[in-house]
Every structure is written in C-alpha cells, then in structure tokens.
NUSEZA-289771 format. One record per residue (C-alpha): residue number from 1; x, y, z. Coordinates in pm, 1 decimal. Each point is the difference from the previous one (the first is absolute). Layout:
# residues N
{n NUM&px X&py Y&pz Z}
...
# end
This chain:
# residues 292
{n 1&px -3324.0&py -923.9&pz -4186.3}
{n 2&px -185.4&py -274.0&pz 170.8}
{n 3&px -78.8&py 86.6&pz 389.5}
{n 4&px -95.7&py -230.1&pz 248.7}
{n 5&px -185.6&py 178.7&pz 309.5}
{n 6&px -8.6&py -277.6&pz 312.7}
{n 7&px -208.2&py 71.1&pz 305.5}
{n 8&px 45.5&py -180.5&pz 311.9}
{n 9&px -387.3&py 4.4&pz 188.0}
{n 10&px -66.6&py -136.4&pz 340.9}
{n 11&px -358.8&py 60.3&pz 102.6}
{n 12&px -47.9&py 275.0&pz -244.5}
{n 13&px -356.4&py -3.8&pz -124.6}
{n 14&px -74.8&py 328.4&pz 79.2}
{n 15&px 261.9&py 188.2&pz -224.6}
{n 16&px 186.1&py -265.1&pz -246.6}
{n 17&px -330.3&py 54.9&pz -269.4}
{n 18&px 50.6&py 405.1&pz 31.0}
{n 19&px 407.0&py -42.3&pz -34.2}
{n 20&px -22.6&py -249.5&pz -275.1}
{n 21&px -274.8&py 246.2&pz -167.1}
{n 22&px 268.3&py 331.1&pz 12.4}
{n 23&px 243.8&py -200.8&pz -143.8}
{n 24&px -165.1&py -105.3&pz -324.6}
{n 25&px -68.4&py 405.1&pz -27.3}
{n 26&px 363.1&py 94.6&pz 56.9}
{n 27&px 132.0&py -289.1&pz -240.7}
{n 28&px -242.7&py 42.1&pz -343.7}
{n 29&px 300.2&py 26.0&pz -259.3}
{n 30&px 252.9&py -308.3&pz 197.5}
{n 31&px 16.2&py -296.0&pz -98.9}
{n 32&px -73.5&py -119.0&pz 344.7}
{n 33&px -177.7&py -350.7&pz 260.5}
{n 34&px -76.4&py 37.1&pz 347.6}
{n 35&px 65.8&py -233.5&pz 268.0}
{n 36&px -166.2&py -29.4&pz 355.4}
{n 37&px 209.2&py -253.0&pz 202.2}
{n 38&px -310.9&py -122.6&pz 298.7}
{n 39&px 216.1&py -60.3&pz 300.9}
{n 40&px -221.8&py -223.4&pz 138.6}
{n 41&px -288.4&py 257.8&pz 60.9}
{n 42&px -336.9&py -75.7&pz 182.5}
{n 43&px -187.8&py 215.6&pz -195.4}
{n 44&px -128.0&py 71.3&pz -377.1}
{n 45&px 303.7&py 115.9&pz -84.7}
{n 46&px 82.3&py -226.8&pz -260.7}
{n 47&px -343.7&py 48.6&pz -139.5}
{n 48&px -6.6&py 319.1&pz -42.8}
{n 49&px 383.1&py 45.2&pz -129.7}
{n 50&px -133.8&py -280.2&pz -299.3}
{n 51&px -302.2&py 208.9&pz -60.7}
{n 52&px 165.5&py 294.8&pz -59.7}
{n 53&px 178.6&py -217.6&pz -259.2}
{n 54&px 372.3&py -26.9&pz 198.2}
{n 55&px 178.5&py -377.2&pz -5.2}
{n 56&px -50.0&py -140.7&pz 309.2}
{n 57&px 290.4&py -253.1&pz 194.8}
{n 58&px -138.6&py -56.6&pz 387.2}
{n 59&px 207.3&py -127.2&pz 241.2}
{n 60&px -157.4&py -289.6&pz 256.3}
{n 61&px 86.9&py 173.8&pz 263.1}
{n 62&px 117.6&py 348.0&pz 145.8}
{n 63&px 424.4&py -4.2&pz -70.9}
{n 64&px 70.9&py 323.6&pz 35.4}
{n 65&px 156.2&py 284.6&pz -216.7}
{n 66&px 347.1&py -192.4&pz -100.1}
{n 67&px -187.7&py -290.2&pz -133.9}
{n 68&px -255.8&py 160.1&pz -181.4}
{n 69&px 274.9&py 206.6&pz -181.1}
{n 70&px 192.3&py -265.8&pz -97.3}
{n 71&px -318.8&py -154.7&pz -124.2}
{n 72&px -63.7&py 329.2&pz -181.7}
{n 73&px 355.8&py -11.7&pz -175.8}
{n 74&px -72.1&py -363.3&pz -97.4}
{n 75&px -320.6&py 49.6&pz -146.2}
{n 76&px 60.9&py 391.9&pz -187.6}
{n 77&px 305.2&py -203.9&pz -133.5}
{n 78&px -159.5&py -279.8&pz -188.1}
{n 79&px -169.4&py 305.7&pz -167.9}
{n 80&px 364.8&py 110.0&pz -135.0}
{n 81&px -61.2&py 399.0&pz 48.5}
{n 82&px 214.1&py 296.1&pz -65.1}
{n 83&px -90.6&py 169.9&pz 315.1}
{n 84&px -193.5&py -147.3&pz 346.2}
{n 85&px -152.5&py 235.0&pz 206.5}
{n 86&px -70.0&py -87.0&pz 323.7}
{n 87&px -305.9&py 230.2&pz 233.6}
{n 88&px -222.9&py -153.9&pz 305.5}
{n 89&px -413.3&py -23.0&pz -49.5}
{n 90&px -33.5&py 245.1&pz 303.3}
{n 91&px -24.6&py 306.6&pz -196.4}
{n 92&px 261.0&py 179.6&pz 207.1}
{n 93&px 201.1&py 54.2&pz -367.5}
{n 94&px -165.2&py 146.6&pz -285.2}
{n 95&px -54.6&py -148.0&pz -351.3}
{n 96&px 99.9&py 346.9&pz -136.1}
{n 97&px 315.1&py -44.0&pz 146.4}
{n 98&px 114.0&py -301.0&pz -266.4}
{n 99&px 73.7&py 180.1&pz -289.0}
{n 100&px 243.6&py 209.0&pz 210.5}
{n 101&px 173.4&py -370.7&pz 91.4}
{n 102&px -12.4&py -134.3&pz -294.8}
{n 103&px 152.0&py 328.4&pz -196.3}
{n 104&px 394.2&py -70.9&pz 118.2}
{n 105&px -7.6&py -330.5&pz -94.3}
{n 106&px -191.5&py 18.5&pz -349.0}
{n 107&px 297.2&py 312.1&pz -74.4}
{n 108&px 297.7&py -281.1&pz 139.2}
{n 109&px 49.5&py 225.8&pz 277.0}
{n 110&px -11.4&py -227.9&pz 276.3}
{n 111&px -24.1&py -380.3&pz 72.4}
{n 112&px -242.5&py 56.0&pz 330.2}
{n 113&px -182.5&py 316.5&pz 58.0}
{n 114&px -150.2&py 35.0&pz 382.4}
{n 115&px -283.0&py 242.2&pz 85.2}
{n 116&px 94.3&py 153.0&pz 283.0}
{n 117&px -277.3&py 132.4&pz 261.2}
{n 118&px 267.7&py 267.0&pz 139.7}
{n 119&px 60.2&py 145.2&pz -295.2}
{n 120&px -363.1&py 49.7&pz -102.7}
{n 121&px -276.4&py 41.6&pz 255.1}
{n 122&px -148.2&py -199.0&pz 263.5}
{n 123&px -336.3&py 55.1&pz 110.1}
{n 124&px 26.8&py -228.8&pz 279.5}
{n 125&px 243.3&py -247.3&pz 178.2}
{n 126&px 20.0&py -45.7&pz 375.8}
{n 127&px 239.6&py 108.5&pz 145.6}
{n 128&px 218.3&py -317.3&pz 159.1}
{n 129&px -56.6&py -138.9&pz -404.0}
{n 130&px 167.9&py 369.0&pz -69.0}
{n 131&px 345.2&py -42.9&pz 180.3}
{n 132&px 22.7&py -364.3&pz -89.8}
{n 133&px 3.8&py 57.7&pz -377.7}
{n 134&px 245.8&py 287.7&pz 65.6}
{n 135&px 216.9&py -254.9&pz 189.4}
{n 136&px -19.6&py -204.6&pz -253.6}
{n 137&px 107.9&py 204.0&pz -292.1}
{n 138&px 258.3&py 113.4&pz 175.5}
{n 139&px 159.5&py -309.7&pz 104.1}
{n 140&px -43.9&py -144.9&pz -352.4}
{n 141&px 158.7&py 310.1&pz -137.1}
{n 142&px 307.4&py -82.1&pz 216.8}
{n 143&px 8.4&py -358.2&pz -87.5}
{n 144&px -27.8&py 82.1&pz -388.9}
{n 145&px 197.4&py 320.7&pz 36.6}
{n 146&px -275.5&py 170.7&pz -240.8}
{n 147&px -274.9&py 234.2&pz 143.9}
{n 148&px -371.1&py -143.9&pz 14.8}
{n 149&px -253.4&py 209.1&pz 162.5}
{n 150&px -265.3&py -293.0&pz -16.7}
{n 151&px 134.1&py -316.8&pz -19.7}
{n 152&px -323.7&py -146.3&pz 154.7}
{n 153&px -200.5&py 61.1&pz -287.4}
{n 154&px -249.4&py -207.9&pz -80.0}
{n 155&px -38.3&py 196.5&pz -393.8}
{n 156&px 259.1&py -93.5&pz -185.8}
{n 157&px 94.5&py -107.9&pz -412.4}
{n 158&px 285.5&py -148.4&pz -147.8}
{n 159&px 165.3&py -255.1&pz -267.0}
{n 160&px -43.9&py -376.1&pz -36.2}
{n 161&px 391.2&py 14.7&pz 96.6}
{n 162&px -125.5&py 138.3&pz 350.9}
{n 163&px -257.5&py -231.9&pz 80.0}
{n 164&px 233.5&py -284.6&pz -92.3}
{n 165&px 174.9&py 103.1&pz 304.0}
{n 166&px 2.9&py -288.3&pz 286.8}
{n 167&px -197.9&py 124.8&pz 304.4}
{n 168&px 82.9&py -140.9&pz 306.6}
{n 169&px -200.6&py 147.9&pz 304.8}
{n 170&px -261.2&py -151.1&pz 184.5}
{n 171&px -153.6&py 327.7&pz 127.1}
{n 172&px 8.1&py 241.6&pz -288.9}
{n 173&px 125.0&py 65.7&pz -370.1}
{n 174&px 56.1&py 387.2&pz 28.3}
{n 175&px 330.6&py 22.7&pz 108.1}
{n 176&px 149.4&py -294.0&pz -121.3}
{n 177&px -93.3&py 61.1&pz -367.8}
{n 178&px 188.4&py 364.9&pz 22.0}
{n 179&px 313.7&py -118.3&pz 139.4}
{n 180&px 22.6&py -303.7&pz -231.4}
{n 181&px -91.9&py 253.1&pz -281.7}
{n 182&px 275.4&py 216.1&pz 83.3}
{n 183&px 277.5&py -218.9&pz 26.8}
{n 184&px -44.8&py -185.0&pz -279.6}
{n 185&px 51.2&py 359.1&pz -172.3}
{n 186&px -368.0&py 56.4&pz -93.1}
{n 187&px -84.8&py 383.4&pz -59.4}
{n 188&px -281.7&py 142.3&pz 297.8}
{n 189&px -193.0&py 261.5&pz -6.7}
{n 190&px -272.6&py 172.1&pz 207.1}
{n 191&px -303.4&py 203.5&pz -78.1}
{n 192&px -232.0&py 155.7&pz 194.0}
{n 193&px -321.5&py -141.4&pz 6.8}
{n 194&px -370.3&py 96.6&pz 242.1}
{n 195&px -46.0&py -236.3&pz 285.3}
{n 196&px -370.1&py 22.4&pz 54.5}
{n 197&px -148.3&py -74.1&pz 347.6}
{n 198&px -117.1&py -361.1&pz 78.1}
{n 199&px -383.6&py -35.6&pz 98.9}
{n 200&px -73.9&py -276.6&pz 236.5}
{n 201&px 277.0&py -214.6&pz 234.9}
{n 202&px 398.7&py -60.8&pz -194.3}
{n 203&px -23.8&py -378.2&pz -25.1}
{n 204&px 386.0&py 47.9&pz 41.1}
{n 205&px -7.2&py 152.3&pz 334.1}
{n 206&px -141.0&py -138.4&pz 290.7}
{n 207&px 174.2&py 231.9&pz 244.0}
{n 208&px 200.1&py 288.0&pz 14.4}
{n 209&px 237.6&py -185.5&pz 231.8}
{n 210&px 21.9&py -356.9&pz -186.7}
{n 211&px 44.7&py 240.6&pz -393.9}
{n 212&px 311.4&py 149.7&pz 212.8}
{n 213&px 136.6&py -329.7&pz 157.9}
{n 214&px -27.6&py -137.5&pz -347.2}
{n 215&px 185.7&py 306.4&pz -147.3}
{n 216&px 307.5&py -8.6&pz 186.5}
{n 217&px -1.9&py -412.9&pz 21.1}
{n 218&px 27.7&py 49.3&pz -369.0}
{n 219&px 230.0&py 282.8&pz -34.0}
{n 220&px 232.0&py -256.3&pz 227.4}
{n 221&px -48.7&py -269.3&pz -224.8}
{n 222&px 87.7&py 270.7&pz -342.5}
{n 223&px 300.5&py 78.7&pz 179.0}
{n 224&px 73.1&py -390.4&pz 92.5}
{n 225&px -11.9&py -142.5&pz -337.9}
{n 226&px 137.0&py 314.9&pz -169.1}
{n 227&px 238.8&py 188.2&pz 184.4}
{n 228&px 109.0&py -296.0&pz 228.8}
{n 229&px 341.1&py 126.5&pz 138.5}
{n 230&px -211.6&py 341.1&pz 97.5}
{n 231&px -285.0&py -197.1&pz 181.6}
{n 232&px 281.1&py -257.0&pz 184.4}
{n 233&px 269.0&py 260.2&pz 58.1}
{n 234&px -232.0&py 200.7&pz 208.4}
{n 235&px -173.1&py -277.4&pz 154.2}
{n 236&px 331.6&py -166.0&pz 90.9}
{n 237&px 165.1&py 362.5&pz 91.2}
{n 238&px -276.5&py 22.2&pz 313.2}
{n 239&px 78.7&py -361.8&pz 139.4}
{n 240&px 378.2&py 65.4&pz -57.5}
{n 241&px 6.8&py 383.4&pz 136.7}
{n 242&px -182.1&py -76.7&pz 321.1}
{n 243&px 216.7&py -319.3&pz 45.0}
{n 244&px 304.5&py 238.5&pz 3.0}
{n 245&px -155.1&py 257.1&pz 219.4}
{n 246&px -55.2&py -225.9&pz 246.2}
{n 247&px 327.4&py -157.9&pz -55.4}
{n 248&px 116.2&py 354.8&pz 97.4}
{n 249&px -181.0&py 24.6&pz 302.2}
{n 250&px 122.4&py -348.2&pz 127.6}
{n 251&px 364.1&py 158.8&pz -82.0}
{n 252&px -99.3&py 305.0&pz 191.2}
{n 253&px -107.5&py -224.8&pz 314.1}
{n 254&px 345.3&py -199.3&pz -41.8}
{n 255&px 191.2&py 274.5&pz 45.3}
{n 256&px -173.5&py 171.2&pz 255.2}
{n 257&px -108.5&py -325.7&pz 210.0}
{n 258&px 232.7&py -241.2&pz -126.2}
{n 259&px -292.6&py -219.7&pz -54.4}
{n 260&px -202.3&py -66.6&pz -370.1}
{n 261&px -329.4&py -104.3&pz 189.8}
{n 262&px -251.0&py -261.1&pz -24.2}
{n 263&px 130.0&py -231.1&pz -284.8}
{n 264&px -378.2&py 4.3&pz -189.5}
{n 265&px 157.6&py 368.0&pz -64.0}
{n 266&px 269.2&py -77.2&pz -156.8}
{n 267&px -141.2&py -296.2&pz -214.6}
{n 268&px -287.4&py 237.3&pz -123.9}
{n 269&px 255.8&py 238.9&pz -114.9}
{n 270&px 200.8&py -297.7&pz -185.5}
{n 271&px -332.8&py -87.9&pz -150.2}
{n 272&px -118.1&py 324.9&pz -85.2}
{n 273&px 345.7&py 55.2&pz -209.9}
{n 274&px -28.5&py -350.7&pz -130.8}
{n 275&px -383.0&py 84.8&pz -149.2}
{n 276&px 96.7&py 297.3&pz -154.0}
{n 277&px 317.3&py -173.9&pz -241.9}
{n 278&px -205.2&py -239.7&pz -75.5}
{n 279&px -292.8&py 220.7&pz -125.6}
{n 280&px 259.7&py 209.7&pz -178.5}
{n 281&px 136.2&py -358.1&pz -133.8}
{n 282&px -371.1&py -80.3&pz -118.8}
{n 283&px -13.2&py 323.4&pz -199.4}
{n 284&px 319.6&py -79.2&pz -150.3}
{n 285&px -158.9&py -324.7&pz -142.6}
{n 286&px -297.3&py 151.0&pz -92.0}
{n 287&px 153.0&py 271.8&pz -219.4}
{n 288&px 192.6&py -313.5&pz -167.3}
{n 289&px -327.6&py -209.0&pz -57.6}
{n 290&px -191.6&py 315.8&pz -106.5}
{n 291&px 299.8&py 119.3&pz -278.5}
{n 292&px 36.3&py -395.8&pz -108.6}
# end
C-alpha cells in the first residue's frame, strides 16, 4: 500500500531534518513520499525538509493549522495513496510510532486510526494544555456519541476516503475531521502512542491564558455547528429563565404592593423572554440547515 506522510512545519529548522530522518528508518519496506507543507516559515525550514529529500509546498505566508491541512489533503491526494499519515516536525511524536498507525488500516480494521497521548505516555504537557485536550475529547465524545480520549491529536493515519472529507474550520482540523469521520459511518480507532517532551518555545502557544480562551471559543463553536439545538437551547434557556424569574418577582411585588415598578423592569423581562424564543427559534433552523 502506497502511504503518504504530510508534515505541516512553521519555523521548524531545528527538528523537521531529525523527524524526517526517523521516518525513513521506521518506513524501509512501504511504499511511501514525504511531504513538509512550509507555512510560511522565516527560517531554513524548507531547506532543510528538501535536503533531507521530503517534497516541499510553502505557503507565502503564516495561515495557520486549518489551512495548511487542507493544503496537506490537497497535495497527499494528487499522490492517490492508500493510507495518509499525518505527524508535526516538532518531534513531540515518534517515528516508531507509525507502524503501530498504519497496522489497523493495512489489516481493514479501521478507516482513521488516532494516536492518543492519554493512552500512551506523556513526558511532558503543561498543565492548562492538559485540561483543555481533556475538555475537548470529552465534548467531542458527546457530540459523536463515541469515546475519544485524544481527539486533539496531531498523529494521525487514515484512507483517501477520509481525507476527501470537506474541512471547514478556520482555527483547527482536529476535531472537525473526527466528527465528520464518524458520521459519515467511518470506523475510528485509537492507539496509544509516546508523546515526547518539546525542547525550545510551542510555536502553538503563546500563553497559557490565550491556548485556554482559544479552547473553549472552539469547543463553543464544535458545539455551534454540530450540536446546534444543545449550544442554542442552553444559551436561549439563561435569557428565557431569568426573564421569568424576574417576571416572578414583579408578580410577587403586584401582589404584595399592588404596583409592578419602574416600567424599564418590566420591558427587560419582556425582552429577556423574547431573546430566549428566538435563540431557541435559531437552533431550530440551524438543526434544519445542518440535516439539509
């Protein structure tokens, strides 16, 4: 079987020779090309990725992970493979780790094997980074109804049918790809894999705080375009429940004092009601548009 390894490399001069290096090790006996997709890097990344003898596509500029998978997909296609495998040029995943990837497929196992960190060991990962991924997984694995322990991984194989999946995002490919996976009835695995520890500054997180803004601005958006009557009928269920409790309490004061109160009051509860139907009505449409 013909496999297809794609690397996406943003200022990576330091480890994408040594990465590209273990792979050709681990992959003596496949039938195999490597690909480094340059995201616009400022260093001798693309350099060295062509002298250690991968194909090189570079991006103009820096577009971020989304963009540079999709370029990934569109380039490892033209190459028609059996299998892509898809691992980043930081050295955080181990060539060694491949064969154990590419094993369910090759046996028709499954259609998208993930290495999963939590399964197998991690030598390192801060702790903010830590909880996020878990949040992750675990909202994706109530979205898709099917356990993942690491949907965030960045070491991953699967078929030509799976990268002809549309990706959507503008922020990231991880999630997306599993959920789109599993409901167009794709079989998933996981394996446990060694998640080494990264020498030198993540080029993927700035700060602990902005890494967990991003997380849970993302996790909204998963839930948003996937689960939409979940995300609106809790979002409209807070507008709509405090409307009514402070309907209530304007109740309470007519009865007691025979008088509702300041009119604004009153209004803001009528408004606070009125939000809350209509976010509910927006979820309806959603889950219409997202079914069509």
């Amino acid at each position: 079987m013909k496999v297809v390894i794609t690397i996406p490399a943003y200022n990576e001069e330091k480890t994408v020779g040594r990465v590209i290096a273990d792979i050709k090790k681990v992959m003596k006996g496949y039938k195999y090309q490597i690909i480094v997709i340059d995201d616009g890097s400022k260093d001798k990344t693309r350099l060295i990725a062509e002298k250690y003898g991968a194909y090189v596509i570079s991006h103009p500029l820096n577009y971020g992970l989304a963009e540079t998978f999709r370029t990934e997909m569109k380039e490892a296609l033209k190459k028609n493979p059996d299998i892509i495998l898809h691992m980043d040029a930081d050295g955080q995943y181990l060539a060694s780790d491949i064969p154990r990837l590419l094993r369910p497929i090759i046996k028709k196992e499954a259609d998208i094997v993930l290495g999963s960190r939590f399964l197998g060991k991690i030598e390192s990962m801060p702790l903010v980074k830590r909880i996020g991924n878990i949040a992750f997984s675990k909202a994706i694995s109530g979205i898709t109804r099917t356990r993942i322990s690491d949907c965030q991984t960045g070491f991953r194989a699967f078929t030509k049918k799976i990268a002809e999946l549309t990706i959507l995002s503008d922020h990231t490919y991880t999630q997306e790809q599993v959920i789109r996976a599993i409901r167009h009835k794709f079989r998933i695995i996981e394996v446990p894999i060694y998640f080494a520890r990264r020498h030198g500054k993540s080029r993927l997180i700035s700060s602990s705080l902005q890494y967990a803004i991003k997380a849970w601005i993302n996790i909204l958006r998963v839930y948003r375009d996937f689960r939409p009557l979940k995300f609106f009928g809790y979002s409209g269920a807070i507008f709509f429940i405090v409307g009514v409790l402070l309907g209530l309490w304007i109740l309470y004061n007519i009865i007691i004092t025979g008088s509702a109160g300041a009119l604004p009051r009153v209004l803001l509860t009528v408004l606070l009601i009125t939000v809350g139907i209509q976010i509910w009505l927006f979820g309806f449409l959603a889950d219409m548009v997202k079914k069509e």
